[in-house]
C-alpha positions as CSV (number, residue, x, y, z in Angstrom):
1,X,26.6,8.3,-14.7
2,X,26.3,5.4,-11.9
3,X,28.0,2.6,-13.2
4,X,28.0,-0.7,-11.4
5,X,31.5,-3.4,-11.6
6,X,30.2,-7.0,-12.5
7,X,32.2,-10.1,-11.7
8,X,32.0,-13.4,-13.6
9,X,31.7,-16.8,-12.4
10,X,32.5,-20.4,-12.6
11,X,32.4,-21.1,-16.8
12,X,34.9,-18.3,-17.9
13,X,37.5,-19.5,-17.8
14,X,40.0,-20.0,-20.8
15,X,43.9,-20.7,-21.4
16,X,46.1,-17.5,-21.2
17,X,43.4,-15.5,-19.3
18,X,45.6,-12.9,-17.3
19,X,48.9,-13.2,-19.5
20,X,49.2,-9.7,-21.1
21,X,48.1,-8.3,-17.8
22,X,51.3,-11.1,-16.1
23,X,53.6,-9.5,-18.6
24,X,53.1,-6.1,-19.3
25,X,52.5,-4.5,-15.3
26,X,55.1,-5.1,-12.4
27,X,52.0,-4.5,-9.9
28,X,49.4,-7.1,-11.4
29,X,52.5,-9.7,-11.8
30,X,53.4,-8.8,-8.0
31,X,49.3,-10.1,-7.0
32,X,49.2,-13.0,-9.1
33,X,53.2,-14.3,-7.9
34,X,51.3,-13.5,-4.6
35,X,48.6,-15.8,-4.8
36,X,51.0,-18.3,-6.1
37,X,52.9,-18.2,-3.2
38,X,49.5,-18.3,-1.0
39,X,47.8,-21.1,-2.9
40,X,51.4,-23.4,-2.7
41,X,51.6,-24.1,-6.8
42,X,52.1,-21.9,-9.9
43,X,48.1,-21.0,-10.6
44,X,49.7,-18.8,-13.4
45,X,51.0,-21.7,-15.5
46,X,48.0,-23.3,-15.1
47,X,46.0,-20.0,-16.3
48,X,48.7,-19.2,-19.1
49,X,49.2,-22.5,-21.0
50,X,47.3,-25.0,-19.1
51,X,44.6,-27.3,-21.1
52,X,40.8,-26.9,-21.0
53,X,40.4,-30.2,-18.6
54,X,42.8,-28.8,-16.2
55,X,41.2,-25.4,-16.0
56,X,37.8,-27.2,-15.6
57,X,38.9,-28.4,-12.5
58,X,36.9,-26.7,-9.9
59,X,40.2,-26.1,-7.5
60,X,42.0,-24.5,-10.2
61,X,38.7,-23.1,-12.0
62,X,37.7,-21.2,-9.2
63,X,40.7,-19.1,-8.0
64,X,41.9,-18.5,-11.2
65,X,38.8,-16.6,-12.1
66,X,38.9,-15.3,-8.8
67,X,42.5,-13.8,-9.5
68,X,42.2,-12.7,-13.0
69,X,39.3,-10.3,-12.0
70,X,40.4,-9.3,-9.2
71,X,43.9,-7.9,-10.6
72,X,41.9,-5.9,-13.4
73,X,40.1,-4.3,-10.7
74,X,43.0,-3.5,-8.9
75,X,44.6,-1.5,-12.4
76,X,41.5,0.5,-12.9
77,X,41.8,4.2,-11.6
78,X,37.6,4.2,-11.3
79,X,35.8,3.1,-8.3
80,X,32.6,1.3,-8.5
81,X,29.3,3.1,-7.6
82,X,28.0,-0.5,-6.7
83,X,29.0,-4.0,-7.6
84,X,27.9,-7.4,-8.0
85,X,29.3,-10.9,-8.6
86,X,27.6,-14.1,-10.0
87,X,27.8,-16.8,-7.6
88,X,31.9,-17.5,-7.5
89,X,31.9,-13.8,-9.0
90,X,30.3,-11.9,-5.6
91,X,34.0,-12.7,-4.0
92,X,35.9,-11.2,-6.3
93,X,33.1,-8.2,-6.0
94,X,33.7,-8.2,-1.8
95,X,37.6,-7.2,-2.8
96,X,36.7,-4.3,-5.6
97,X,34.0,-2.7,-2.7
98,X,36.9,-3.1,-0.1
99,X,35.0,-5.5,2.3
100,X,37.6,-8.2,2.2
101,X,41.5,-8.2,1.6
102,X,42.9,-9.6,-1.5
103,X,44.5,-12.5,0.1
104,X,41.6,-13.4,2.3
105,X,39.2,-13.1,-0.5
106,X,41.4,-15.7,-2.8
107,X,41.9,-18.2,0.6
108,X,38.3,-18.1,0.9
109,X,37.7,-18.7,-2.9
110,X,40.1,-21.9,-2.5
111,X,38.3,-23.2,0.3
112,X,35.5,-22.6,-1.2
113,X,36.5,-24.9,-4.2
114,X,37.8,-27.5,-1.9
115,X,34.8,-28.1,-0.4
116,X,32.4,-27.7,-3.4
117,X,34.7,-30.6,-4.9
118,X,34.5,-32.8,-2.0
119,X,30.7,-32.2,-2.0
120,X,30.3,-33.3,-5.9
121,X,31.7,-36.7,-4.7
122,X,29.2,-37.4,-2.5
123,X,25.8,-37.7,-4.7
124,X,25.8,-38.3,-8.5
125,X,24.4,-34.6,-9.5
126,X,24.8,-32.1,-11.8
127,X,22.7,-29.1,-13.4
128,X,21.2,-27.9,-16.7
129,X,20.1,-24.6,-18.6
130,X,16.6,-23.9,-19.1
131,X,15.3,-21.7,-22.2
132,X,12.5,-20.0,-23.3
133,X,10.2,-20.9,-20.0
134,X,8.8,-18.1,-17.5
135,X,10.4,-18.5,-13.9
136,X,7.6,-19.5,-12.1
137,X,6.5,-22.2,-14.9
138,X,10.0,-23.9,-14.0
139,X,9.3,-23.9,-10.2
140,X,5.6,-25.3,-10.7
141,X,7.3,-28.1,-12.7
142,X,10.3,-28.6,-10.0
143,X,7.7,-28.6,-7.2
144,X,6.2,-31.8,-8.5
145,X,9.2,-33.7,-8.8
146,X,10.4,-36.1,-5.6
147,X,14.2,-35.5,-6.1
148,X,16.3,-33.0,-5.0
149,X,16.4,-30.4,-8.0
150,X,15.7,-26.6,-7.7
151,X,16.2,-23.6,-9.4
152,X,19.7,-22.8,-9.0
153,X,20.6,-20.0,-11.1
154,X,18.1,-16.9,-12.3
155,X,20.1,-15.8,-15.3
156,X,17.6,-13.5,-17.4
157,X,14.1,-14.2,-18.6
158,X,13.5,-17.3,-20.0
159,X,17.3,-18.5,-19.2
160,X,17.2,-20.4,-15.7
161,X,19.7,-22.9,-14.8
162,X,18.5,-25.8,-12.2
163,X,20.7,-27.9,-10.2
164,X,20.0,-31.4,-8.3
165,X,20.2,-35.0,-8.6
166,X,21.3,-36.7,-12.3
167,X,17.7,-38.5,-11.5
168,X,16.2,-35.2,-10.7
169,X,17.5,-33.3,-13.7
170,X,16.5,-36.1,-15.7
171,X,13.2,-36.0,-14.8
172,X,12.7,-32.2,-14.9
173,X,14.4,-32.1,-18.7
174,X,11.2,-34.3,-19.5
175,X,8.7,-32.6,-17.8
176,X,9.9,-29.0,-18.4
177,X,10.1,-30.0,-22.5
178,X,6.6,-31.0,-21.8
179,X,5.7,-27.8,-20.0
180,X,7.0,-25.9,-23.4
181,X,10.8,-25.8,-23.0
182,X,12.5,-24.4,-25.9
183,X,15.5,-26.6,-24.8
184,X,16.9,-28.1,-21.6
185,X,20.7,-28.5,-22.1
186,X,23.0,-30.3,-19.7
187,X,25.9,-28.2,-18.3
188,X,29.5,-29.5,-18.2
189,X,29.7,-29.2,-14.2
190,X,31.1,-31.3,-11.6
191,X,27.9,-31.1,-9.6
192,X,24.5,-29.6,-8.0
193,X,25.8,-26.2,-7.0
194,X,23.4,-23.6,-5.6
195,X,21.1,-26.6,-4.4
196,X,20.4,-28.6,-0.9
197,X,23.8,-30.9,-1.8
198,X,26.1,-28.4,-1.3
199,X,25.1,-28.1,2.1
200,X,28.1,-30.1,3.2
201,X,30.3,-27.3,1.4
202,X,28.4,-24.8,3.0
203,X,29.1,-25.7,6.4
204,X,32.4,-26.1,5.9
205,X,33.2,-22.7,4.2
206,X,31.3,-21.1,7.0
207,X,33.7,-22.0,9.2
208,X,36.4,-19.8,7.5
209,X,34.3,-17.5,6.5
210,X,33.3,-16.6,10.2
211,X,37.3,-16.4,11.3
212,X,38.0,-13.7,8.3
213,X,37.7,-10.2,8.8
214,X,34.9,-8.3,7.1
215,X,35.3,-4.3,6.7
216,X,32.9,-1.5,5.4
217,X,32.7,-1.6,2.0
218,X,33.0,1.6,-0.3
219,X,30.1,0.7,-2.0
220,X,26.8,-1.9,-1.9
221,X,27.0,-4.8,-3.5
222,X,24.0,-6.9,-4.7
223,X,24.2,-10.3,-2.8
224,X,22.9,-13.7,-5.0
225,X,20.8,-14.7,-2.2
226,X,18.5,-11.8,-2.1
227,X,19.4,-9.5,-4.7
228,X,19.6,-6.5,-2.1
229,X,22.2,-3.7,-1.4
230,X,24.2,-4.6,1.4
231,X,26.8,-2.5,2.9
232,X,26.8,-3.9,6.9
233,X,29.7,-6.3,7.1
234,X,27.8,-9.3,9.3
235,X,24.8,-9.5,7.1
236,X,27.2,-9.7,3.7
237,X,29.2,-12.5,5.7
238,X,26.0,-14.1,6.7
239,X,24.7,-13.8,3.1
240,X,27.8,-15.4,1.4
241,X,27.6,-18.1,4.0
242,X,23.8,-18.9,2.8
243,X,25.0,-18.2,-0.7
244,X,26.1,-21.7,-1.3
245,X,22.5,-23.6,-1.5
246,X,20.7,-20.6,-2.5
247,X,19.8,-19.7,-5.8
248,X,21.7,-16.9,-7.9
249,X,19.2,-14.0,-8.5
250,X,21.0,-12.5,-10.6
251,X,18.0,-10.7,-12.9
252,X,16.4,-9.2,-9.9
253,X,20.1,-7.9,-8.9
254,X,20.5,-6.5,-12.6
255,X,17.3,-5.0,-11.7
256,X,17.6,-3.2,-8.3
257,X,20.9,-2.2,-9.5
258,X,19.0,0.1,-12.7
259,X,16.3,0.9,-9.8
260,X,19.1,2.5,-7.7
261,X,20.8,4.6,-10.5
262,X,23.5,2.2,-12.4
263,X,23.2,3.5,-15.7
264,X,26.3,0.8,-17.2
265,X,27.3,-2.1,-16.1
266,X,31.4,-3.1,-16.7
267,X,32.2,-6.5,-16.9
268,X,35.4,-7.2,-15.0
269,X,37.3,-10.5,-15.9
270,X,37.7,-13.3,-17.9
271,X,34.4,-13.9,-20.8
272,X,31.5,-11.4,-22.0
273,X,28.7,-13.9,-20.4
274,X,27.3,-11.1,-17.8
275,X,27.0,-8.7,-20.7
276,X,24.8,-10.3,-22.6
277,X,22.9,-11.5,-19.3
278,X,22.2,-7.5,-18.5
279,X,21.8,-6.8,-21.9
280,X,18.2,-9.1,-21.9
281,X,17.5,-7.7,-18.4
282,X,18.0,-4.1,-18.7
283,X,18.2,-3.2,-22.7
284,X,18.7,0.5,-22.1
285,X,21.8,0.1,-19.7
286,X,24.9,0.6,-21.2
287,X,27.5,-2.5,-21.3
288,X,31.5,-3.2,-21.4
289,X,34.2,-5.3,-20.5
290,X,37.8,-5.7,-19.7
291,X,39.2,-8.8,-19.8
């Protein structure tokens, strides 16, 4: 059996995510005291007992996501046969495959959230979930608006989420209702991630990812950006560069992943949301989690 590690993303979170695993093993409490110590305040107290509004925010979201996967990984005896993360999820993936360190994966996870926050505060935006439209009837619609909105995030068929302007999404809700929509429902996000406005973000995450060290992984992992099995270090650091304004394609990755041989698909960190995505993409795959 070829089973394949999944990592969430952004949207997981919840309040004592990583507690039992804090309390009950001297290694996983020595990696999150250590990311602690790197990040310069107590992530843990936020994680353990900190309200839903202050885990929403994107600097804290992020890494604590980020963390809380990665230190499951870590306790599991089982390596991966390939891996994959959505969007903030492919980071934590690059630490399980053994392409980047643990603390260079969570500094570039907190840069990452630095910028993507500064980059929210430049253009009123945001992003929304479409359901019950095929792929390409969402782009036609898109491709006829004249505001910045795109497809942002291929979940599974019939659930894509798009990302742009508060103008733009407004106007695509209308038109893709029109188009036969079974609903368009706004997301609870900060702003227009995966799209052309995070290209401020983008350059400035490149900049640190380009100064970390990339190693051979022990496995592929399934980039966002193309969906493809990628196990030379310069094109994954390229592709999590690009990653940024590029869409997630994360049914085509589910996909490839069956195609090559994964036969289940474990869900490693905080939620059950990529279980259910692979569960519409690939019925016959077997699913789990460990959170």
């Amino acid at each position: 059996m070829k089973r394949a590690f999944v990592f969430p993303g952004q949207g997981a979170q919840f309040t004592g995510m990583g507690q039992h695993l804090y309390e009950s093993s001297p290694s996983a409490r020595r990696m999150f005291e250590r990311a602690n110590d790197l990040l310069g305040f107590r992530l843990t107290d936020l994680m353990f007992s900190g309200t839903s509004e202050e885990l929403r925010q994107t600097r804290v979201t992020q890494p604590a996501i980020f963390l809380h996967s990665v230190v499951l990984a870590a306790s599991l005896e089982e390596r991966p046969a390939m891996v994959a993360g959505h969007s903030l999820g492919e980071f934590s993936a690059l630490v399980a495959n053994g392409t980047l360190s643990f603390e260079d994966g969570l500094r570039l996870v907190s840069a990452r959230a630095m910028a993507m926050q500064k980059a929210c505060g430049l253009v009123p935006s945001t992003m929304a979930a479409v359901l019950g439209l095929p792929d390409e009837v969402v782009e036609e619609v898109l491709s006829g608006i004249d505001e910045v909105v795109v497809t942002a995030n291929y979940n599974c068929p019939g659930q894509l989420v798009i990302s742009g302007t508060r103008e733009g999404i407004n106007m695509a809700a209308e038109r893709l209702k029109t188009a036969g929509a079974k609903r368009v429902l706004p997301l609870s996000v900060g702003g227009a991630f995966h799209s052309p406005l995070m290209e401020p973000a983008r350059q400035e995450l490149a900049a640190a990812i380009r100064e970390t060290p990339f190693a051979t992984p022990i496995c592929p992992v399934y980039q966002n950006v193309d969906a493809l099995p990628v196990t030379d270090p310069a094109a994954i650091r390229q592709k999590l560069i690009d990653q940024l304004t590029a869409p997630v394609r994360w049914t085509r990755s589910v996909q490839n992943m069956v195609s090559d041989g994964a036969t289940a698909f474990l869900e490693i960190g905080p939620g059950k949301v990529l279980q259910g995505l692979v569960a519409k993409i690939a019925p016959g795959a077997e699913t789990a989690g460990i959170e």
